[in-house]
C-alpha positions, 0 to 999 in steps of 0.5 A: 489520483493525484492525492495517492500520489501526495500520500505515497510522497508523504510515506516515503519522507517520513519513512525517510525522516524516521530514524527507528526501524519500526518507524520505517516499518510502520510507514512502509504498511502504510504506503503498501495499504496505498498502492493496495486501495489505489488499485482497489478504488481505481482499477488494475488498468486505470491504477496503471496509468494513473498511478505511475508508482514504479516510475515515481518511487522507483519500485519494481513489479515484484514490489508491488505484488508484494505490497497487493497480496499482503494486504488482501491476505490481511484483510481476508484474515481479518473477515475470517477472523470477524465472521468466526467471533460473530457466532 
């Protein structure tokens, strides 16, 4: 748990750091796909408490629904996407 916490420290300092908007961007999907595998590697109840994400980066509820239902919707796009070309 402890390296999803470095990796979302990581985002956020180079999020930071970047001076473009598609830079920031570009590591805000990053870290959203984090807190999406976190939870998804961990477990809703466990990912809770391991991962105090609203606590340590100051994120709020709505923040991280946002973050775990953008990236299902992608990843269910794209295993449509992938079933639908295999024909």
């Amino acid at each position: 748990a402890e390296c999803h916490l470095e990796l979302g420290n990581r985002f956020k300092r180079q999020r930071l750091e970047s001076g473009s908007k598609e830079g920031g961007l570009q590591e805000l999907r990053g870290f959203q796909k984090l807190v999406f595998v976190s939870e998804q590697v961990f477990g809703e109840k466990k990912a809770k408490f391991l991962l105090p994400w609203k606590r340590v980066f100051n994120l709020t509820d709505a923040q991280l629904n946002l973050a775990k239902r953008d990236n299902a919707s992608s990843l269910y796009d794209a295993k449509l996407a992938g079933a639908g070309s295999s024909d």
